[in-house]
Backbone as JSON, one array per atom type, in Angstrom:
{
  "sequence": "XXXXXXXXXXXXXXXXXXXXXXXXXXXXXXXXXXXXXXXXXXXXXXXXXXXXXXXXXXXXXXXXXXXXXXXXXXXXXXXXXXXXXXXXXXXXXXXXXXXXXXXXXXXXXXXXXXXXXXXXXXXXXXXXXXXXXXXXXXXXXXXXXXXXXXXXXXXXXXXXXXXXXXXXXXXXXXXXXXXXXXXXXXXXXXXXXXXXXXXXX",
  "N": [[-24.96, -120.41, -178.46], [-27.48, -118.18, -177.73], [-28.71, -115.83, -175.41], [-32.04, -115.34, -175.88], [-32.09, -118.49, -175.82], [-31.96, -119.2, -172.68], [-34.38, -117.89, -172.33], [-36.08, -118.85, -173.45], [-35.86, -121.26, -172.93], [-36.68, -121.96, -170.28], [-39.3, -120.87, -170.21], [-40.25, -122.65, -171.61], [-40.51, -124.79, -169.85], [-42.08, -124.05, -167.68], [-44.53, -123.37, -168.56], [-47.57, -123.45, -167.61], [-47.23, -124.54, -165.28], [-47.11, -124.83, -161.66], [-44.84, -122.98, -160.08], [-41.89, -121.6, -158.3], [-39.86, -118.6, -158.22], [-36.98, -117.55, -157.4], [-34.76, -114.9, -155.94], [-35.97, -112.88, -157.62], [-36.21, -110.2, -157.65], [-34.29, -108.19, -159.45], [-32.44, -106.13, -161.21], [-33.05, -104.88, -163.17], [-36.1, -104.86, -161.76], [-37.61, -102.63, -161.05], [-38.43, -101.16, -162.25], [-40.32, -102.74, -163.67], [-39.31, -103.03, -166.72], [-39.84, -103.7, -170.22], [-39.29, -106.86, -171.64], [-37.37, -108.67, -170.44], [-37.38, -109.18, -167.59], [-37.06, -111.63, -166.1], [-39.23, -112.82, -163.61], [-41.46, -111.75, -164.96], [-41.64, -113.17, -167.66], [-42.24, -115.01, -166.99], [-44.17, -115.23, -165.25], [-46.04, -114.64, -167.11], [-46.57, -117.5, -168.22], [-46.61, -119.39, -166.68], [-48.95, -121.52, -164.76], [-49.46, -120.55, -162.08], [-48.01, -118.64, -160.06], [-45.03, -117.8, -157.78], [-43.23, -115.59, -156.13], [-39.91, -115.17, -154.72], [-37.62, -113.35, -152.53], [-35.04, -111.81, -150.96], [-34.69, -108.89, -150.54], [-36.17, -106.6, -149.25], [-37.43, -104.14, -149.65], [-37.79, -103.78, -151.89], [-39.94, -106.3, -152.3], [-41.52, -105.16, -151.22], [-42.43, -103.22, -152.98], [-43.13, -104.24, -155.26], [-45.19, -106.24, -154.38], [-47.08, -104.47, -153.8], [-47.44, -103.66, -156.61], [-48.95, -105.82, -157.32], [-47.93, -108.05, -157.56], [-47.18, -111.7, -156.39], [-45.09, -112.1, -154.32], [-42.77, -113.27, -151.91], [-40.98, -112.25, -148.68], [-37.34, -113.38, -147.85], [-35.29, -115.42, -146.91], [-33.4, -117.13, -148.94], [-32.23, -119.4, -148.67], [-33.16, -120.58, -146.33], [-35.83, -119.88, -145.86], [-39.19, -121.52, -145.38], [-41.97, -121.97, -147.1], [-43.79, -123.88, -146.84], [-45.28, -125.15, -148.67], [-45.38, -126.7, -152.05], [-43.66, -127.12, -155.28], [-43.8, -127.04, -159.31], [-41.91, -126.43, -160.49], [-38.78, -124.85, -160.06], [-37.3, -121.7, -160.14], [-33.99, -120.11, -160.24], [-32.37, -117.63, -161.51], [-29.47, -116.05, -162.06], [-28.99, -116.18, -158.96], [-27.17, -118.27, -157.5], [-25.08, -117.88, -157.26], [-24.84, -115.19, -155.91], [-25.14, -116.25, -153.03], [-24.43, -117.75, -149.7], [-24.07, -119.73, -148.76], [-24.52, -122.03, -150.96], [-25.32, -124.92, -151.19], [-26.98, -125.41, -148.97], [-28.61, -123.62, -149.72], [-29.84, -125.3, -152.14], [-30.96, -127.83, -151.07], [-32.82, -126.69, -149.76], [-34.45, -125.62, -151.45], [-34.66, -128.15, -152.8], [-36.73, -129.49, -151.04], [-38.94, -127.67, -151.69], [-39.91, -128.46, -153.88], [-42.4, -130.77, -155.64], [-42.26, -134.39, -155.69], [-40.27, -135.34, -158.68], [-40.3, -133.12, -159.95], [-38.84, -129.93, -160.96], [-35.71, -128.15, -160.89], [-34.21, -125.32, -162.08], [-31.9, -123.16, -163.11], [-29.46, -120.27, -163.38], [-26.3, -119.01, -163.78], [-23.18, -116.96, -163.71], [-20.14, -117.85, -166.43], [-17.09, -119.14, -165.38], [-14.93, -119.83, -167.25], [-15.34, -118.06, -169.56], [-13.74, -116.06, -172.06], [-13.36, -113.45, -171.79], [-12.81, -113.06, -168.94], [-10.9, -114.95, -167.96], [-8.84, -113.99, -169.32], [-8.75, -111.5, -168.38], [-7.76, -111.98, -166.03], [-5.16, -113.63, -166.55], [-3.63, -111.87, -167.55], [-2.93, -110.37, -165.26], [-5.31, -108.66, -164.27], [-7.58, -107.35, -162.27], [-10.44, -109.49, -162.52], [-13.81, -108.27, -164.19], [-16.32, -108.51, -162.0], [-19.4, -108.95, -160.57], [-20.04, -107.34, -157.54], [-21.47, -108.23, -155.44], [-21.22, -110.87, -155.99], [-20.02, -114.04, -154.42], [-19.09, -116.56, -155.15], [-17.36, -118.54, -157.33], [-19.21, -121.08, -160.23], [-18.04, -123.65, -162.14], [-18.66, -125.69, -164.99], [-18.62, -128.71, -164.1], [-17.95, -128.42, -161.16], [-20.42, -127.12, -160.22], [-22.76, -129.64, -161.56], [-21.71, -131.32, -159.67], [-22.38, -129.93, -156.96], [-24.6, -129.9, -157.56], [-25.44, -132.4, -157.58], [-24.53, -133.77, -154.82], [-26.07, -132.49, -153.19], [-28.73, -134.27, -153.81], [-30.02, -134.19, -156.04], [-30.69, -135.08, -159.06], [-30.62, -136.51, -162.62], [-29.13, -134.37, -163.44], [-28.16, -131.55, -166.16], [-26.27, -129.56, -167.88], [-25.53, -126.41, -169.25], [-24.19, -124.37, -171.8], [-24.51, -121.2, -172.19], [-24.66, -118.39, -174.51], [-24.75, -114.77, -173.39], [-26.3, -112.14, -175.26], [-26.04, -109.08, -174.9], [-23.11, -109.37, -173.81], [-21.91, -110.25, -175.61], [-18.79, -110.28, -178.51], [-17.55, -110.25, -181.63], [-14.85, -111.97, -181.87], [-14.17, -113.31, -179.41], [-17.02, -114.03, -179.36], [-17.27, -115.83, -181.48], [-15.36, -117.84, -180.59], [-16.7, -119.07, -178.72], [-18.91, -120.49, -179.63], [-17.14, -121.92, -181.46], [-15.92, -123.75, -179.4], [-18.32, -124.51, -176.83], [-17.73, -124.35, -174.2], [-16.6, -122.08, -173.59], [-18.81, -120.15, -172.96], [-20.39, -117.01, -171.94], [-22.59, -118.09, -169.96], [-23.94, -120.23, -167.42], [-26.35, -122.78, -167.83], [-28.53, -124.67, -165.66], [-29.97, -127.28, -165.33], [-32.24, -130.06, -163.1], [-33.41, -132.81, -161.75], [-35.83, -133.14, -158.78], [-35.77, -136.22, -156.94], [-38.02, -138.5, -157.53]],
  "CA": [[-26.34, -120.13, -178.09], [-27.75, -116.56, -177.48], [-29.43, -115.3, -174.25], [-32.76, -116.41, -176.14], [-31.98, -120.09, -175.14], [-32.23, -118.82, -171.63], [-35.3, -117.7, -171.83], [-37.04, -119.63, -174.18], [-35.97, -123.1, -171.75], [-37.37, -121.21, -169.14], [-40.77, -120.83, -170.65], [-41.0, -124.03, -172.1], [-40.66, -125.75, -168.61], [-42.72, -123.44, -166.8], [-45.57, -123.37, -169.27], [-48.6, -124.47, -167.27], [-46.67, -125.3, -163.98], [-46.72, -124.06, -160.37], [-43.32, -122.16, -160.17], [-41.39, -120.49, -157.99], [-39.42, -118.35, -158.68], [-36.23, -117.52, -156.46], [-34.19, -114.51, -156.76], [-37.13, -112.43, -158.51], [-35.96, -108.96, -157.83], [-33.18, -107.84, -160.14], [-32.17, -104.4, -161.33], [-34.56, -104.3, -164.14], [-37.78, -105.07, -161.96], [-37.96, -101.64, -159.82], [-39.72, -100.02, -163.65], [-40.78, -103.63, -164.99], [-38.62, -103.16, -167.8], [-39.49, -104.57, -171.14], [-39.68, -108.57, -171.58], [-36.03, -109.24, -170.35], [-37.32, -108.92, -166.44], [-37.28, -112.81, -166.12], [-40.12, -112.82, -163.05], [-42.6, -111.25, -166.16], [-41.4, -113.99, -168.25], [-42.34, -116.65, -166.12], [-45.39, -114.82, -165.16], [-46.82, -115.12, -168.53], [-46.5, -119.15, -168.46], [-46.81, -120.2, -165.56], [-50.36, -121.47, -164.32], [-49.21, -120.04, -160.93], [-46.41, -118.19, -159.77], [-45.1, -117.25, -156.75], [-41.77, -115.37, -156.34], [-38.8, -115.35, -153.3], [-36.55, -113.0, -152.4], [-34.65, -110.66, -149.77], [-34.47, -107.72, -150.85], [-37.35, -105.98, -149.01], [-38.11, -102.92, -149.79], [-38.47, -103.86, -153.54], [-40.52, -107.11, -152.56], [-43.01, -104.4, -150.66], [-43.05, -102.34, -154.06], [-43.49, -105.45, -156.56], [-46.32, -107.02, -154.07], [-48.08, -103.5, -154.07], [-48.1, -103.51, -157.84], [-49.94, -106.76, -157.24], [-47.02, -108.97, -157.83], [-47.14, -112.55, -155.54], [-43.97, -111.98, -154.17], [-42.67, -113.51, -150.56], [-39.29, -111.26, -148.54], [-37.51, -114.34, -147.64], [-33.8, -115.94, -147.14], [-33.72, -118.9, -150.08], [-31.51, -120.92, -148.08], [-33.53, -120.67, -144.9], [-36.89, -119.77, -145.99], [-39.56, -122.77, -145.64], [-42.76, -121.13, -147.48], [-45.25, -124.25, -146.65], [-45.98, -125.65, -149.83], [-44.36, -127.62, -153.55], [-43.66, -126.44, -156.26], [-43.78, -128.08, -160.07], [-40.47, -125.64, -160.88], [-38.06, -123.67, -159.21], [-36.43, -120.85, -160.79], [-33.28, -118.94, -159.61], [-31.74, -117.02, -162.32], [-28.3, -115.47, -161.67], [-28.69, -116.02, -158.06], [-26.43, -119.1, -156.68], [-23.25, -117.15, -157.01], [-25.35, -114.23, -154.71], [-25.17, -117.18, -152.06], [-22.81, -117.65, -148.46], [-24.11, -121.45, -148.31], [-25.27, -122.47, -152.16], [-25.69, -126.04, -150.89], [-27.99, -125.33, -148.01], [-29.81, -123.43, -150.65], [-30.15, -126.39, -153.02], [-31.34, -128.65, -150.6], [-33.83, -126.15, -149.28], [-35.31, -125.95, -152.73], [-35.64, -129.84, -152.8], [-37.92, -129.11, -150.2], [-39.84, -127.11, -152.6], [-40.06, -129.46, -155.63], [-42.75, -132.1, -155.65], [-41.64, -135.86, -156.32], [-40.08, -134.93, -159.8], [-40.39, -131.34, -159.86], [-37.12, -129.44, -161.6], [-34.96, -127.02, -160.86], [-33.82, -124.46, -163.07], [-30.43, -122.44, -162.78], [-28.4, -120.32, -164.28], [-25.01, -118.44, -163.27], [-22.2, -117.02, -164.87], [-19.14, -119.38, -166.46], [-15.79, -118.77, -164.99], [-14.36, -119.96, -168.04], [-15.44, -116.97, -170.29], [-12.48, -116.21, -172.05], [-12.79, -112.09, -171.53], [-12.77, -113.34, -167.61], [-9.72, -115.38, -167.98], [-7.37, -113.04, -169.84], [-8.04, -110.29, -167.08], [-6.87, -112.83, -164.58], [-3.99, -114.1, -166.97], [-2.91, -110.22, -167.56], [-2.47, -109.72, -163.63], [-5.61, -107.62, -163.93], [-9.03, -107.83, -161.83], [-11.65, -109.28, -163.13], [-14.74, -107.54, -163.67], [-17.29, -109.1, -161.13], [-20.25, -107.97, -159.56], [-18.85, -107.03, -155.79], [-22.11, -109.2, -154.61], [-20.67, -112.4, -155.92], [-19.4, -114.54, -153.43], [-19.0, -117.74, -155.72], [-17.74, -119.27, -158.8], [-19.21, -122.51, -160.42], [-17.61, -124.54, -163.83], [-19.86, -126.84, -165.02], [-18.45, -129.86, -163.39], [-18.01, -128.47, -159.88], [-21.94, -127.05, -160.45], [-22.61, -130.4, -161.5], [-21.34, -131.77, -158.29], [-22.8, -129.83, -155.75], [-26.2, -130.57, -157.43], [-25.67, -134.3, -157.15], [-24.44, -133.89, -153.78], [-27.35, -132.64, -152.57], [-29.64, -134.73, -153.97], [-30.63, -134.16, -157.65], [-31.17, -136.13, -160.22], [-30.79, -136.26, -164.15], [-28.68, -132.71, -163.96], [-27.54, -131.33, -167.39], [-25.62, -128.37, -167.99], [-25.76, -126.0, -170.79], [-23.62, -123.27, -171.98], [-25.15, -120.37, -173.4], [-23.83, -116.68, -174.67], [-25.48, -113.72, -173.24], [-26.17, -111.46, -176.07], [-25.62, -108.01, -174.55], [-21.93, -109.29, -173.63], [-21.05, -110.96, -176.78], [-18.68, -109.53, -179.27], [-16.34, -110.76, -182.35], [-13.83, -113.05, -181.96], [-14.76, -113.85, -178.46], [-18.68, -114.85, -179.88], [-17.04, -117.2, -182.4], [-14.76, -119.01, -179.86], [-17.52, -119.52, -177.86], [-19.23, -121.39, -180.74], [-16.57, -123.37, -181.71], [-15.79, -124.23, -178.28], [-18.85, -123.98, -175.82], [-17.92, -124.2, -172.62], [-16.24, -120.67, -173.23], [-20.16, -119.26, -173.02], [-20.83, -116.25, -170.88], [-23.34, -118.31, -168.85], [-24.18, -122.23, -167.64], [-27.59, -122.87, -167.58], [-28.57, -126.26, -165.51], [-31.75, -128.25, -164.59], [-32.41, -130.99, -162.4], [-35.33, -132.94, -161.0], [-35.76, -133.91, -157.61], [-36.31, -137.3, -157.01], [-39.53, -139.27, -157.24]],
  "C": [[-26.43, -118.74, -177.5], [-28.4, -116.44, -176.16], [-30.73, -115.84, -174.48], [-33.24, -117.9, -175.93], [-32.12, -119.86, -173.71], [-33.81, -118.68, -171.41], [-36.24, -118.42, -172.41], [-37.06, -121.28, -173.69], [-36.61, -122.86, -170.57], [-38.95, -121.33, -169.24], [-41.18, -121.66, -171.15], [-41.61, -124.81, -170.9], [-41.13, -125.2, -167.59], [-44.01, -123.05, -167.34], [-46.22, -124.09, -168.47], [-48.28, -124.76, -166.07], [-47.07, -124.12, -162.82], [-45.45, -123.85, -160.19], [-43.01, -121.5, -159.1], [-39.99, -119.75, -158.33], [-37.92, -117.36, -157.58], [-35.27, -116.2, -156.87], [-34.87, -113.33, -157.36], [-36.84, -111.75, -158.3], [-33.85, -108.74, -158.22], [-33.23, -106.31, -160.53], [-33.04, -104.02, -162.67], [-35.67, -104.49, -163.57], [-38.29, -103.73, -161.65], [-38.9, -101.35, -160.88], [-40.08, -101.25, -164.37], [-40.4, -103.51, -165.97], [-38.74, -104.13, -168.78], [-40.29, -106.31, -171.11], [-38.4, -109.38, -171.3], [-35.85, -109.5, -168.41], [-38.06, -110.94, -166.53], [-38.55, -113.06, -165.24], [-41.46, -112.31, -164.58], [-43.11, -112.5, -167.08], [-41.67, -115.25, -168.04], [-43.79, -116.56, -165.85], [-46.89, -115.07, -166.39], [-47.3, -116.55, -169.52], [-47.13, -119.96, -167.86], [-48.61, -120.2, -164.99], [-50.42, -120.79, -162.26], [-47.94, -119.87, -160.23], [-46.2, -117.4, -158.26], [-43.33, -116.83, -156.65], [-41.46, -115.07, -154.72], [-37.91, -114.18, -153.35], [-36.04, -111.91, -151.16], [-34.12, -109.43, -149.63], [-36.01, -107.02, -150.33], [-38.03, -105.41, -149.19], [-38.74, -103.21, -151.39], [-39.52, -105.22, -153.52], [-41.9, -106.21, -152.32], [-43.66, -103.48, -152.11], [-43.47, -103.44, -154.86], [-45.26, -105.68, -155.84], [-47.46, -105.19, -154.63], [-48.65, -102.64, -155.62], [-48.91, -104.64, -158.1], [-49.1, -108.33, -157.94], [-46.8, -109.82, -156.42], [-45.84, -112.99, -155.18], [-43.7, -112.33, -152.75], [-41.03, -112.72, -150.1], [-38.86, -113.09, -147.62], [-35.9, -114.6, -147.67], [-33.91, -117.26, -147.96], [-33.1, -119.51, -149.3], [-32.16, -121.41, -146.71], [-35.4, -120.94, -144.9], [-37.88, -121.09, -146.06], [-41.16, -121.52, -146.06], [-43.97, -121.91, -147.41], [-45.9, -124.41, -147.98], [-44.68, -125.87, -150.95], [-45.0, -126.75, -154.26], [-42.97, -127.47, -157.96], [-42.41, -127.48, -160.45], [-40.3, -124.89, -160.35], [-37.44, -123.25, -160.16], [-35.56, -120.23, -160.4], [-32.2, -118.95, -160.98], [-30.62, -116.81, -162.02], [-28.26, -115.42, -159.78], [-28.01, -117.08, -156.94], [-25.03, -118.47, -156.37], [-23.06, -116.34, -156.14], [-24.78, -115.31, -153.22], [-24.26, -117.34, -150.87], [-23.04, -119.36, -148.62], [-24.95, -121.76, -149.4], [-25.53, -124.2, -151.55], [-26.59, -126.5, -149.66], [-29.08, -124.64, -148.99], [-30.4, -124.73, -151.43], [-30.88, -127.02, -152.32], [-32.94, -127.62, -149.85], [-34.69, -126.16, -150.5], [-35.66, -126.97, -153.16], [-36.72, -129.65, -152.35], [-39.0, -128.48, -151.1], [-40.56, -127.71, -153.38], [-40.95, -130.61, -155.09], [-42.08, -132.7, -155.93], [-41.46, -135.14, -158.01], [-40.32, -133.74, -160.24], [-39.08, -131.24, -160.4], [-36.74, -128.23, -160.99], [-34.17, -126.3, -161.95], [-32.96, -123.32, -162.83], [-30.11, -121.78, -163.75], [-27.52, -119.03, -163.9], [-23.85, -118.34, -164.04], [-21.17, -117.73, -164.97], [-17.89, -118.39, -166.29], [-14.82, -118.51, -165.83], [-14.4, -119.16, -169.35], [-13.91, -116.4, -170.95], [-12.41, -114.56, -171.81], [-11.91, -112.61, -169.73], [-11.12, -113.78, -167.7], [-8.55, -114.81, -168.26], [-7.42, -112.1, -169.24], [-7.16, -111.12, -166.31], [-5.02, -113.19, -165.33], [-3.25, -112.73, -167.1], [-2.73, -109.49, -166.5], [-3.93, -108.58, -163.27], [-7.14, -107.85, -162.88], [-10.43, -108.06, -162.53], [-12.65, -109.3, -163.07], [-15.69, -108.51, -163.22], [-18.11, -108.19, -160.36], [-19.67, -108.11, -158.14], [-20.09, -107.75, -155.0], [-21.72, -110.32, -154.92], [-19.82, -113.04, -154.75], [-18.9, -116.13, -153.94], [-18.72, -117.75, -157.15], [-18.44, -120.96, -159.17], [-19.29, -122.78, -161.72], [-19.0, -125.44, -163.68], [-19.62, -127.88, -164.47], [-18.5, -129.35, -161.53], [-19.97, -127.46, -159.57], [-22.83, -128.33, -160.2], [-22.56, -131.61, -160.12], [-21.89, -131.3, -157.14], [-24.33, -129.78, -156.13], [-26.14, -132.13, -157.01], [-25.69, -134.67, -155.18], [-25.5, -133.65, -152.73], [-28.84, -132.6, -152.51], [-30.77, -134.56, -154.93], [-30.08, -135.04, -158.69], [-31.03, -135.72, -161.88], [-30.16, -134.64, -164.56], [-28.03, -132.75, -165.72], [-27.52, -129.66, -167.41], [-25.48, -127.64, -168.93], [-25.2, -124.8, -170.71], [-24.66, -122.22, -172.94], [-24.59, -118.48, -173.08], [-25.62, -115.96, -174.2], [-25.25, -112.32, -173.92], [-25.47, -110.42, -176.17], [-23.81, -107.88, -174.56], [-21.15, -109.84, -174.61], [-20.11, -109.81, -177.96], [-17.46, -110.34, -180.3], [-16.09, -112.06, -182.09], [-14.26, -113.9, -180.89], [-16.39, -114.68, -178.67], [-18.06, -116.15, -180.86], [-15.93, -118.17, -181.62], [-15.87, -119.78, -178.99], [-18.56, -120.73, -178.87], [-18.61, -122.43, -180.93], [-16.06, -124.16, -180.5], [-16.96, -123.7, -176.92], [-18.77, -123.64, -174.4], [-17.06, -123.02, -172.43], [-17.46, -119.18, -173.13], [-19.55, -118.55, -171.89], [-21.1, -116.76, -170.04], [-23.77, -119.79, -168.8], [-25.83, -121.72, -167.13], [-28.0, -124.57, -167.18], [-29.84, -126.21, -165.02], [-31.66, -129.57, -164.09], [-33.22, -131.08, -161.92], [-35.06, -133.62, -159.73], [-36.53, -135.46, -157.71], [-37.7, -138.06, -156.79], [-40.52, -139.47, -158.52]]
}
């Protein structure tokens, strides 16, 4: 699966919904870049959107392009109102306490509300053969977390989601050769897991 599947599960399940969206400043929003700036993407679906994040200075530039943007710690933040979907893109791995986040985003989710994830897979096989070749491998220097799909998996259940399912999918930009066709015939060597879960009710 291509990067496409990312965004196109994204916009199915945020079509029409109250959303938030967690996370929302990334390194493509500072120039709105394109249709690959996921906050845009969500924007264009969603019957109301409201985005999270703590990065300040860029929440003060987004809001003053007229973007409904809150500066905010996800794991701490209580924002006073549900939400029909939560979104946090690439940002559980950002995290010091991903399971105080999770549970803070229950909080978010009406009775049956979803959550929507997605973070990169450990099991990548470029990833693996730096590590197996003694060498470092390349990671953003803000990561503070890995999560496989089973221990993902697990610390959604643990605190307190429902019906999770996990989904591998390649991210285009990083695909190439041999590596794109292992990932095929064996998925769980994708680039990236993509999971959803509904809070209970």
């Amino acid at each position: 699966m291509i990067e496409n599947y990312r965004l196109d599960t994204i916009r199915n399940k945020t079509r029409g919904k109250k959303v938030l969206d967690v996370g929302c400043v990334d390194h493509r929003s500072a120039n709105e870049q394109g249709e690959e700036w996921l906050h845009r993407v969500i924007r264009e679906q969603a019957a109301e959107l409201v985005g999270l994040d703590f990065e300040a200075d860029e929440v003060r530039k987004l809001i003053e392009r007229g973007y409904n943007i809150v500066h905010g710690d996800a794991e701490v933040k209580d924002l006073g109102q549900t939400f029909d979907v939560v979104v946090a893109g690439e940002l559980i791995e950002h995290l010091e306490n991903p399971g105080r986040f999770l549970r803070n985003m229950r909080k978010h989710l009406v009775p049956g509300g979803e959550l929507i994830l997605t973070t990169p897979n450990p099991f990548y096989p470029k990833r693996l053969a730096e590590i197996l070749l003694g060498r470092h491998a390349q990671v953003n220097p803000q990561h503070v977390s890995w999560f496989c799909p089973q221990t993902l998996k697990a610390m959604m259940a643990r605190t307190g989601f429902v019906d999770i399912e996990i989904t591998p999918f390649n991210n285009s930009q990083r695909m190439r050769g041999a590596v794109e066709a292992l990932s095929r015939f064996r998925p769980w060597f994708a680039t990236n897991l993509l999971a959803c879960a509904r809070n209970p009710g």
